[in-house]
C-alpha positions as CSV (number, residue, x, y, z in Angstrom):
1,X,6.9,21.8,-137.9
2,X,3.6,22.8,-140.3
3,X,3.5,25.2,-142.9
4,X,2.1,27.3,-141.3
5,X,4.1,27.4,-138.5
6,X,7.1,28.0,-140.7
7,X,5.4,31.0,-142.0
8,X,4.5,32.2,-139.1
9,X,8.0,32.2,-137.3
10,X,9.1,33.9,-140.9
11,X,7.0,36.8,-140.6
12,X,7.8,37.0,-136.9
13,X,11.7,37.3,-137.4
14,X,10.9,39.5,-140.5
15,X,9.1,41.6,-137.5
16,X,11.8,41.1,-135.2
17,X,14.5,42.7,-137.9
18,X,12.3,45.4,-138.8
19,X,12.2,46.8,-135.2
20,X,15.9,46.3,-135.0
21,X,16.8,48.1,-137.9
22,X,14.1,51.2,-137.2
23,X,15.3,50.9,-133.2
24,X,18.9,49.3,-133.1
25,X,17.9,46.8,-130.4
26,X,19.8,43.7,-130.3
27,X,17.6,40.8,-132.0
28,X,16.6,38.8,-128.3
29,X,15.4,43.0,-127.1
30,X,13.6,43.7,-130.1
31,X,12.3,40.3,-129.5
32,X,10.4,41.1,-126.5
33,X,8.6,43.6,-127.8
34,X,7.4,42.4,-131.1
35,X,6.1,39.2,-129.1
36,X,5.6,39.6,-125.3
37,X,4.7,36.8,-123.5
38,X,1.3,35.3,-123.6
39,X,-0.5,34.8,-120.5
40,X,0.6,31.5,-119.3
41,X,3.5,31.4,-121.2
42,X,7.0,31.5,-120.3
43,X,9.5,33.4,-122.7
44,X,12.4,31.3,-123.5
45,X,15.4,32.3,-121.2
46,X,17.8,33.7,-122.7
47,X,21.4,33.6,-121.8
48,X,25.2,34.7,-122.9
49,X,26.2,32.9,-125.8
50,X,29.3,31.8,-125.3
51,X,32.1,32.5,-128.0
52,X,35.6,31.0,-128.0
53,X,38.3,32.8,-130.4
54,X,41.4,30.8,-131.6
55,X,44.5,31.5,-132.2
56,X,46.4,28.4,-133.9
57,X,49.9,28.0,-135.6
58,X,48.9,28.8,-139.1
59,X,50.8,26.7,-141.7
60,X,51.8,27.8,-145.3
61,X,52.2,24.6,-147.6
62,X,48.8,22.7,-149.0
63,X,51.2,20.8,-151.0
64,X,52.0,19.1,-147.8
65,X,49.8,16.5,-146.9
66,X,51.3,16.4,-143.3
67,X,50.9,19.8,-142.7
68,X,47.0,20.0,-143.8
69,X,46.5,16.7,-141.2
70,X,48.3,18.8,-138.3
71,X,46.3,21.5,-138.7
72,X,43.2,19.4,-138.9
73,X,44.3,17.9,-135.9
74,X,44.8,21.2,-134.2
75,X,41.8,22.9,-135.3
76,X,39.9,19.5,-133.7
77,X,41.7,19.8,-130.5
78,X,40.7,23.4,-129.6
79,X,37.0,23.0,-131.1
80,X,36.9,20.2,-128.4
81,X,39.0,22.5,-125.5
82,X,36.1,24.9,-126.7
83,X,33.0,22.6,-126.2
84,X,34.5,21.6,-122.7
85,X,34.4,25.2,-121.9
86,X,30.8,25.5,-122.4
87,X,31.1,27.8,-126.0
88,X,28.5,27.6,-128.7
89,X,30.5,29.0,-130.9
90,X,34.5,28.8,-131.8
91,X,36.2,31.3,-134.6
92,X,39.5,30.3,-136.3
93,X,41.8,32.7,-137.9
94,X,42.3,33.2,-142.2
95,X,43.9,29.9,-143.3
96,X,43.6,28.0,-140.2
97,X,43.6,25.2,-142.4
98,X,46.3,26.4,-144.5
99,X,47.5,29.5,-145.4
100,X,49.3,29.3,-148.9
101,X,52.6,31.3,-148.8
102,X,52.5,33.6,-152.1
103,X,56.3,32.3,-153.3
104,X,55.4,28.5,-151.8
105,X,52.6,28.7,-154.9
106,X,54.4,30.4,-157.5
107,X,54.5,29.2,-160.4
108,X,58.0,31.2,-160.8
109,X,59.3,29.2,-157.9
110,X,60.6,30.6,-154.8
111,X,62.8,33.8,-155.7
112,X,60.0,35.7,-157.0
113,X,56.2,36.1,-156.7
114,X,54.2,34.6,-160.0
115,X,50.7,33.3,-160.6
116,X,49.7,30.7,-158.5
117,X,50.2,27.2,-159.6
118,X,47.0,25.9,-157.7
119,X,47.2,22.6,-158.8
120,X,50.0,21.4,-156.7
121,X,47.7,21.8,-153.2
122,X,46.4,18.4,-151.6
123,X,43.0,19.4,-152.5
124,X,41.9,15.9,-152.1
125,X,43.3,15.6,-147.9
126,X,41.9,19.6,-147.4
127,X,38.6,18.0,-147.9
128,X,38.9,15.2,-145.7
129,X,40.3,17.5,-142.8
130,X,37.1,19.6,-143.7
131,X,34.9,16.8,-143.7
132,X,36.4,15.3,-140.1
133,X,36.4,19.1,-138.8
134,X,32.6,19.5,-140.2
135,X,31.4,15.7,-138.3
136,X,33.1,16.8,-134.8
137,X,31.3,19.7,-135.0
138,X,28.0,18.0,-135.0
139,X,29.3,15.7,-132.5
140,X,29.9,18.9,-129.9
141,X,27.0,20.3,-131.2
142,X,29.6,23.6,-132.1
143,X,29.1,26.0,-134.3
144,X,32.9,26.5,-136.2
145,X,33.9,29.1,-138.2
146,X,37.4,28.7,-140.2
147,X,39.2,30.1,-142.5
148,X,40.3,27.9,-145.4
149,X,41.1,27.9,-149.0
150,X,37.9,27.5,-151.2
151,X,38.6,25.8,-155.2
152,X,36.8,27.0,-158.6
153,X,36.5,25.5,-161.4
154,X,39.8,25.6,-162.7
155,X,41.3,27.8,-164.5
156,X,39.7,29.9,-161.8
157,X,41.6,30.7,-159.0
158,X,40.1,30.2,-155.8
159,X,38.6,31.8,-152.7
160,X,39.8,32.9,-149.3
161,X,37.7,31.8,-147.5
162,X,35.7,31.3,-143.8
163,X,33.5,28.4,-143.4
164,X,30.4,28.5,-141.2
165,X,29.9,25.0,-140.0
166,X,26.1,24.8,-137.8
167,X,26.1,22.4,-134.4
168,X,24.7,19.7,-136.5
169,X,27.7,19.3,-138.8
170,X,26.2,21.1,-141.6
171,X,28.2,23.6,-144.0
172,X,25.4,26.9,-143.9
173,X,27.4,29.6,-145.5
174,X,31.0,30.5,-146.6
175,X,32.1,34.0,-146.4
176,X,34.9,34.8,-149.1
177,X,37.2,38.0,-148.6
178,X,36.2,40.6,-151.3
179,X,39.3,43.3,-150.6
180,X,42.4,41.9,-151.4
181,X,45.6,42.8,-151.1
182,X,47.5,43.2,-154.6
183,X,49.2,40.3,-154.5
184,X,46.5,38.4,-153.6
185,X,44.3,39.7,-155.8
186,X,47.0,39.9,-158.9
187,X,48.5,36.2,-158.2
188,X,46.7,34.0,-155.8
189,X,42.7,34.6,-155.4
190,X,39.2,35.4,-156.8
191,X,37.3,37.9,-154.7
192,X,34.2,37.8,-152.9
193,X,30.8,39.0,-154.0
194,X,29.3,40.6,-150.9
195,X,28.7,40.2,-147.1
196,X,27.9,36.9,-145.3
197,X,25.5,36.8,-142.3
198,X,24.0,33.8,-139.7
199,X,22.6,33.6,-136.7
200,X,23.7,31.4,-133.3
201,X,20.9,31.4,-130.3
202,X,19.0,34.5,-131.9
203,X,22.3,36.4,-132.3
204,X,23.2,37.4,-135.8
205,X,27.0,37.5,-136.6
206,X,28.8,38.9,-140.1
207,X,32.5,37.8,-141.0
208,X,35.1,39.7,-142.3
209,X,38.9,39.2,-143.1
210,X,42.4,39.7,-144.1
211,X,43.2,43.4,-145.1
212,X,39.2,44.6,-144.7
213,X,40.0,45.8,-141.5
214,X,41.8,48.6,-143.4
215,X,38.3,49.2,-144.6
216,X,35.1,51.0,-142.3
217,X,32.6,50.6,-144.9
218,X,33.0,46.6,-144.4
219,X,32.1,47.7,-140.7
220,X,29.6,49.7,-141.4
221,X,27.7,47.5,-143.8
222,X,27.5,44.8,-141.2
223,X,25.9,47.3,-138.4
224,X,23.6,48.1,-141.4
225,X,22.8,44.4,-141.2
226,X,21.8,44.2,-137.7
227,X,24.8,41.9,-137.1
228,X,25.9,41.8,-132.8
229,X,29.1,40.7,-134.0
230,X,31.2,40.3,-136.2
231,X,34.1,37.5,-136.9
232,X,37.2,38.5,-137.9
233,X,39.6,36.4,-139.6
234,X,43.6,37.4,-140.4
235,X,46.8,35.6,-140.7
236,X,50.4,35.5,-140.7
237,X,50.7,37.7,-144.4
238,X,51.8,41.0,-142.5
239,X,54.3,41.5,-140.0
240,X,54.1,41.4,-136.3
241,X,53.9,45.3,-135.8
242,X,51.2,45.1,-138.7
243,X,49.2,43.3,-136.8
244,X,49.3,45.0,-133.7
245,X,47.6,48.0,-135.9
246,X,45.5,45.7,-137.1
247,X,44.1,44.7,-133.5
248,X,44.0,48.2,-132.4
249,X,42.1,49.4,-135.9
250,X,39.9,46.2,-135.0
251,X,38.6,47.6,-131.5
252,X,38.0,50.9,-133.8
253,X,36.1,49.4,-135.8
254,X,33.6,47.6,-132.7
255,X,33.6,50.8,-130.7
256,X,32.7,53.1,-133.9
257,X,29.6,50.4,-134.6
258,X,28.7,49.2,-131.5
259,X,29.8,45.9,-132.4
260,X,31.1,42.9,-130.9
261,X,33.9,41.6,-132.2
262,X,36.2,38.7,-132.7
263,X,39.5,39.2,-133.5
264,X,41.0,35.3,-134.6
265,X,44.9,35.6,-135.5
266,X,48.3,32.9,-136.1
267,X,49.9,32.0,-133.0
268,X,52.7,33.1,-134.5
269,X,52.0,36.8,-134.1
270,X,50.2,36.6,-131.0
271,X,53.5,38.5,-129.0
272,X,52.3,41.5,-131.2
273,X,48.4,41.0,-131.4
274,X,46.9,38.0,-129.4
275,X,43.5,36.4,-130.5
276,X,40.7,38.0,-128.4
277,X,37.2,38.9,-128.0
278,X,36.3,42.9,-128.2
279,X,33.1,44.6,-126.5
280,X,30.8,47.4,-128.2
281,X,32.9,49.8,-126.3
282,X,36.2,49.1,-128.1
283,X,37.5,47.2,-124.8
284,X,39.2,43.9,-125.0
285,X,36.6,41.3,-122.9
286,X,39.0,38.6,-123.6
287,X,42.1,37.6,-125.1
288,X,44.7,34.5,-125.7
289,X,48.5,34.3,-123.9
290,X,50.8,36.4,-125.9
291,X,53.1,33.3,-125.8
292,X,53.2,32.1,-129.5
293,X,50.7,28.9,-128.9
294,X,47.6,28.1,-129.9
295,X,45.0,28.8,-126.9
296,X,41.3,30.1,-126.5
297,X,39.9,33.6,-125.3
298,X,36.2,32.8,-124.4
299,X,33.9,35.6,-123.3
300,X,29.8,35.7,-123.2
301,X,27.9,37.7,-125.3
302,X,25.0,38.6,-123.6
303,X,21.6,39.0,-125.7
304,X,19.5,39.5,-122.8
305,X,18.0,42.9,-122.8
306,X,18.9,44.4,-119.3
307,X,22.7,43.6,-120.4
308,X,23.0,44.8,-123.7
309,X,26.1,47.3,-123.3
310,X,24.9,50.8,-124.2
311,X,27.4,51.3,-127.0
312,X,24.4,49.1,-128.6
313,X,21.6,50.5,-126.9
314,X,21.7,53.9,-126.8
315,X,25.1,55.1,-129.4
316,X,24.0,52.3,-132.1
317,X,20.3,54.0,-132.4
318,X,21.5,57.9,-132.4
319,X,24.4,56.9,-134.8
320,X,21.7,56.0,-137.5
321,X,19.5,59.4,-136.0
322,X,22.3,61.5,-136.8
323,X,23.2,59.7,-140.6
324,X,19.4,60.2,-141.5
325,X,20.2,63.6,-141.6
326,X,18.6,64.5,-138.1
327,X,20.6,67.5,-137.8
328,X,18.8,69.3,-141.2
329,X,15.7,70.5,-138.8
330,X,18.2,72.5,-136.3
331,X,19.9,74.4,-139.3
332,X,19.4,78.3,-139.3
333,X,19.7,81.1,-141.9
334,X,22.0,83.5,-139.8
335,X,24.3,85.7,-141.0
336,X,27.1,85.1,-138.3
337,X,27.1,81.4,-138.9
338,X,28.3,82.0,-142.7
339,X,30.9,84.4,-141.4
340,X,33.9,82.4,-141.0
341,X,36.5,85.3,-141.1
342,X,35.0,86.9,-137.3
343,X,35.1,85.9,-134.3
């Protein structure tokens, strides 16, 4: 590809977003418009993308050199159960590579939470299991998206982490959670600096995790980004019960946006809170056996015009209407509407 045609497709998706953001189209709608087929010319077709959610057991020891290669292994094993059932795109829950438990890292040992002693983790087998994880996904020409533990330099601690691995095996992006929970944030992690966004087959997707489903502006920011989706990422740091409410804040959360959104938790939970895949109506459109082992809850997101759901299509758009302040025109001077003692 030229220059030139670089630029051009630039300016085109800078187009594209424009008209999504003014009309709250999905991107592959807007798309349509901004650049109707040519006589002669056949638009590319455009189809569901398909998107496989994980859950997976979710281990707690990066000391453990075992446990970081079983969980590479199992993280391998569903990306390829996903790429046999036709998905672009698979989603792994926080920590899927390892999750470190708070009094496993302590620096106070076990009978109390300390500082994180981050120097005892097997940094040098995470990276391999990254690095095998990262190759298979070019092979299945998958796009992965896992949570892991990301180092500093030391004495920083490090991130939490999701990794966006593209179908050719390449590391794009790496979201890193920004709201953490105190002890996180007092003894185990540095935070995030902002939002993380990519696009898969025209569809743009944002990623969010851990305790920032307890927080709508995360939510909010992302359907200020023109996302269709976002991936969400928890783990096994809250109790069963918590993360049933964390499922049902998570269909809040798409239905209140218009968002799709995918909900990627520990096998170990999943009697509470299975792994699943949530429509722009708050409905679950998918979801993984509530039977404590690792499986996959595929559903297609469909980016073709005539099937956007109308929680994007028509309550997306009027959402922004009515935040823009379109209800300042209808206000009236009127005596009986500043009287709030009559009836």
């Amino acid at each position: 590809m030229d220059e030139g045609q670089m630029t051009s497709n630039r300016n085109l998706k800078r187009r594209v977003r424009a008209r999504t953001t003014k009309t709250g189209e999905s991107y592959a709608a807007a798309l349509r418009h901004v650049r109707p087929a040519r006589q002669g010319e056949t638009m590319p077709e455009l189809n569901p993308v398909r998107l496989a959610t994980a859950q997976i057991v979710v281990r707690d020891d990066p000391r453990d050199s075992g446990q970081l290669r079983q969980s590479g292994h199992d993280v391998r094993d569903l990306m390829r159960q996903a790429r046999w059932a036709g998905a672009r795109i698979i989603h792994f829950p926080e920590g899927a590579t390892c999750s470190p438990h708070k009094r496993i890292m302590s620096v106070t040992g076990p009978t109390e939470v300390g500082p994180a002693d981050w120097s005892r983790a097997d940094w040098q087998v995470l990276r391999q299991e990254l690095a095998a994880i990262a190759h298979l996904a070019g092979e299945l020409r998958l796009w992965t998206v896992l949570g892991s533990v990301h180092p500093l330099t030391p004495p920083h601690r490090p991130h939490n982490s999701m990794y966006v691995i593209s179908d050719q095996g390449e590391l794009v992006t790496r979201y890193d959670e920004r709201l953490l929970s105190s002890t996180k944030l007092s003894f185990m992690y540095t935070p995030g600096s902002g939002p993380v966004t990519f696009e898969v087959d025209g569809l743009r997707f944002g990623c969010a995790m851990g305790i920032e489903v307890h927080f709508p502006e995360v939510w909010a920011e992302y359907e200020r980004l023109d996302v269709e989706g976002v991936l969400f990422s928890t783990g096994p740091g809250q109790t069963p019960d918590g993360t049933a409410a964390f499922a049902t804040e998570t269909q809040g959360h798409a239905a209140t946006n218009g968002l799709w959104v995918s909900f990627a938790m520990c096998a170990q939970h999943s009697a509470a809170a299975p792994a699943g895949i949530i429509a722009p109506d708050g409905r679950w459109a998918a979801r993984c056996p509530a039977d404590g082992h690792p499986a996959l809850a595929i559903a297609g997101i469909d980016n073709r015009p005539e099937s956007i759901d109308i929680a994007v299509t028509k309550a997306r758009p009027w959402r922004r209407r009515a935040r823009d302040g379109i209800y300042a025109a209808h206000l009236v001077a009127d005596n009986r509407s500043e009287d709030r003692g009559a009836f």
